[in-house]
C-alpha positions in Angstrom: 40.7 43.4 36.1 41.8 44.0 32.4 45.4 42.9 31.9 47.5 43.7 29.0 50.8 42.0 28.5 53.3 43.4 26.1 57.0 41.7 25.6 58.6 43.9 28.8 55.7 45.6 30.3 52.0 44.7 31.0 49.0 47.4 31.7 46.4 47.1 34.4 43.0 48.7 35.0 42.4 47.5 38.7 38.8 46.4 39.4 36.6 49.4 40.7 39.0 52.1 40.2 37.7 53.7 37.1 40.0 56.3 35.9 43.2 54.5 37.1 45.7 52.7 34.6 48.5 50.5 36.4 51.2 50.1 34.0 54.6 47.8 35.3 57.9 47.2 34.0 58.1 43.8 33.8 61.3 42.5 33.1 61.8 40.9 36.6 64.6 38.3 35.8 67.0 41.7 34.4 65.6 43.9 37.7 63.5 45.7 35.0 66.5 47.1 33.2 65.5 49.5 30.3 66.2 47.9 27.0 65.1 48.7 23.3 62.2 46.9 23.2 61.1 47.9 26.3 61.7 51.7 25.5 59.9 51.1 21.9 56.6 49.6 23.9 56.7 52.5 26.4 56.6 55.5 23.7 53.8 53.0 21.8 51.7 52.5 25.0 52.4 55.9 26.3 51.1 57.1 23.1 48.0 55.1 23.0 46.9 56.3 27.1 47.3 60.0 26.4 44.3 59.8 24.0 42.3 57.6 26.3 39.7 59.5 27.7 39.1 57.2 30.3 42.4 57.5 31.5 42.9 59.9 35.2 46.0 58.7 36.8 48.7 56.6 35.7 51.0 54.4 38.1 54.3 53.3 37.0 56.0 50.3 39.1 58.2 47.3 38.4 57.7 44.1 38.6 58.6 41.5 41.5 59.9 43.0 44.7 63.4 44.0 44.4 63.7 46.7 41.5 61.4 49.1 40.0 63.7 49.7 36.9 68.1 49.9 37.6 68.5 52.0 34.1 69.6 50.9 30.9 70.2 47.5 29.9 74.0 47.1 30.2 73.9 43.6 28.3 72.5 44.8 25.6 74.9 47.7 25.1 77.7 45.5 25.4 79.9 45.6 21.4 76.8 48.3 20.3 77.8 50.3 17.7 78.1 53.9 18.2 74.9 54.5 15.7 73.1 51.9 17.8 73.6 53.4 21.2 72.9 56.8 19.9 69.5 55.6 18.5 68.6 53.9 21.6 69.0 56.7 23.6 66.7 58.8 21.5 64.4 56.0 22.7 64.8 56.6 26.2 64.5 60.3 25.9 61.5 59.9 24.4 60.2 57.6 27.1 60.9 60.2 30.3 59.7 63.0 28.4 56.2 61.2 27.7 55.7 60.5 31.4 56.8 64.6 31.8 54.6 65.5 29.5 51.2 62.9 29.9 48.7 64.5 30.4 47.0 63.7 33.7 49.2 62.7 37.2 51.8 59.7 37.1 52.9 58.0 39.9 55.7 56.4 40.5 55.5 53.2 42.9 59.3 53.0 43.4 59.2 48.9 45.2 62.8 48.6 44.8 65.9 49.6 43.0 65.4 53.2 40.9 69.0 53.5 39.5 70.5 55.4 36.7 67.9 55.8 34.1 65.4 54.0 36.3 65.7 57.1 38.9 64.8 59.3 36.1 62.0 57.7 35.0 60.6 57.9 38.6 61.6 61.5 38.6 60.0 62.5 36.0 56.6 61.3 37.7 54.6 63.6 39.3 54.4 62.0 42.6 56.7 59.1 44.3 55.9 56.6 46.9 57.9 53.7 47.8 58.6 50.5 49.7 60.6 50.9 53.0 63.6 48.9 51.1 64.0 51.4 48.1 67.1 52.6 46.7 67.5 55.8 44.4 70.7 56.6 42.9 72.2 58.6 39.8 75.7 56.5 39.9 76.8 57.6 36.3 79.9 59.6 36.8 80.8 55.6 38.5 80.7 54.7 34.9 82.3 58.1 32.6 79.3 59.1 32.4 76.6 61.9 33.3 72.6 61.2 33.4 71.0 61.3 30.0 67.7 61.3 30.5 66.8 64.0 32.6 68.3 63.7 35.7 70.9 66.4 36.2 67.3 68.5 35.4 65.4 66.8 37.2 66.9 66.3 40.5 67.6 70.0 41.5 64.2 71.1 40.9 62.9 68.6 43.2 65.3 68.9 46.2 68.6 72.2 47.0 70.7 72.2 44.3 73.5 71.5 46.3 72.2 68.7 48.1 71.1 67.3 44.0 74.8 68.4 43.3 76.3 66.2 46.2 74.1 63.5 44.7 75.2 63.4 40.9 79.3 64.1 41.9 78.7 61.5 44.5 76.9 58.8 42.8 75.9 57.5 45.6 72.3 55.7 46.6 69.4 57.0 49.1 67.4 54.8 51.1 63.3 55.7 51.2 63.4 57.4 54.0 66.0 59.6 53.3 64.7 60.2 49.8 61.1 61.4 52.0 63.6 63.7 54.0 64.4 65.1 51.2 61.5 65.3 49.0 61.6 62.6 46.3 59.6 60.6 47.7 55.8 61.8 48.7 54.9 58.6 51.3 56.4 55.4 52.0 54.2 52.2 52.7 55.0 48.6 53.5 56.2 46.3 51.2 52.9 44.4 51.4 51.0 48.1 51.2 52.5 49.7 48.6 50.5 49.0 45.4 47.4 49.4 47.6 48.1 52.5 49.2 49.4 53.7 45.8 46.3 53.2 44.0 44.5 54.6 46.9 46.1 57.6 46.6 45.3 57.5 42.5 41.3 56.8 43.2 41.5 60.0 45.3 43.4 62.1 42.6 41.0 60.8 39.9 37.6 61.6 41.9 38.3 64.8 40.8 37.6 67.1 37.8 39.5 65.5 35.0 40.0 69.3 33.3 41.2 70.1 36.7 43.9 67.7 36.7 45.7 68.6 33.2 45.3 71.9 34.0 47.0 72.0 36.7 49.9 69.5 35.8 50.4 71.9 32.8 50.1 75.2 35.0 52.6 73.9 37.7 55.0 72.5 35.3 55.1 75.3 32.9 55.1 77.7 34.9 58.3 76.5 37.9 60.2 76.3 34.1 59.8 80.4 33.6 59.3 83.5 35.5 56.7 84.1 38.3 54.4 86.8 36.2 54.3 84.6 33.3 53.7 81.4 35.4 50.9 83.4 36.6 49.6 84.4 33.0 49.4 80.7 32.2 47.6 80.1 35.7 44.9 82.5 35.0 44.9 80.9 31.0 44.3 77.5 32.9 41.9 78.8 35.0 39.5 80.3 32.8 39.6 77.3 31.0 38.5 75.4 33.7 35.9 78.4 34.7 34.0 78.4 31.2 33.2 74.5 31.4 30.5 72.4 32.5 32.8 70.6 34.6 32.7 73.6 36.8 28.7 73.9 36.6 28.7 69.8 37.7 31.1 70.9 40.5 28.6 73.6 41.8 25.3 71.9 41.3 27.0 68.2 42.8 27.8 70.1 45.9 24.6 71.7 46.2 23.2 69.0 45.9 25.5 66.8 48.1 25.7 64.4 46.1 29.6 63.1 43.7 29.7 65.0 40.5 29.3 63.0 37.5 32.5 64.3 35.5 32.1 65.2 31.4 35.5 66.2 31.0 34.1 69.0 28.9 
């Protein structure tokens, strides 16, 4: 397994699962509170994978069993200047708009706590699953303030905007399973289960036609932002895309020949 270890986060490939990048939060001793640094190593990493063209699936978790990430660092805010808060948060925008925007499937492997800023980043994955003993919560309005990051976006295109609304005005935290009632949440394993089942989940996504997978991140999130013709105009753009390349010819001839494709990417 090839391990990476940064300051606040480490990267992971896990043994036998080619395609599939495991990348935690690993600032257990602070619940994996977003900080500066932490941000800073996320837009540089992030930055690096998009390019990697060995890269299929991303997983996002935290480390140790209790949090997956409870939002900003609250300590380190404490007597920050104006300028200083204001420059950090350009950091975290940046960070939940590069998972948004990467450019094959993130999941999010939610093993504990996903509050404030930490919900966001989890909701700005493509798919969620989570431990049994997961809580997800927006409680900003708790503290004068309103989610930064993406949240009040976010959360009402995921589940009824009045149910997103109830949420936000609220504050207030979900457990797992009623985040799978509602939608947030794709599948919930065991504690013990959850990384294994998660990456499970990422072998099957990556076994599959790497131009097959951006395109259709970028046709499903592009288009639910505009109208339905247009989202189908960038559907058929997609498509053709994926129609003129030798991916597609692999695709034919692998199944003919019943035997797994042997993916170019081109």
């Amino acid at each position: 397994m090839l391990v990476q270890t940064y300051e606040t986060i480490k990267l992971e490939s896990p043994d036998q699962q080619e395609g599939i990048v495991l990348l935690t939060l690993n600032r257990p001793d602070s619940m994996n509170a977003l900080n500066t640094k932490m941000a800073l190593e996320l837009i540089e990493v992030l930055e690096e994978l998009k390019y990697d063209e060995n890269v299929r699936v991303l997983i996002i978790t935290g480390a140790g069993s209790k949090s997956f990430c409870v939002g900003a660092d609250l300590k380190e805010r404490n007597g920050m200047s104006q300028k200083d808060w204001k420059k950090q948060h350009d950091y975290f925008e940046q960070v939940t708009e590069r998972f948004r925007e990467f450019p094959y499937p993130v999941i999010g492997a939610v093993n504990g706590y996903a509050l404030g800023g930490g919900m966001e980043i989890a909701l700005s994955c493509d798919i969620r699953t989570a431990a049994p003993h997961a809580g997800m919560g927006l409680p900003e309005s708790k503290l004068g303030l309103i989610p930064g990051i993406g949240g009040t976006q976010l959360l009402p295109r995921i589940i009824p905007v009045g149910l997103a609304k109830e949420m936000l005005f609220t504050g207030k935290r979900i457990g797992a399973e009623e985040g799978k009632q509602l939608g947030i949440i794709n599948h919930i394993f065991s504690a013990e289960t959850l990384m294994k089942e998660t990456i499970k989940l990422a072998e099957t996504i990556a076994s599959n036609a790497p131009l097959s997978l951006k395109a259709l991140k970028k046709a499903v999130n592009k288009g639910t932002e505009t109208d339905l013709k247009t989202g189908l105009v960038l559907e058929l753009e997609a498509y053709y895309k994926c129609a003129n390349s030798e991916d597609r010819l692999e695709g034919i001839y692998a199944f003919n020949e019943k035997r797994p494709p042997q993916w170019k990417g081109k």
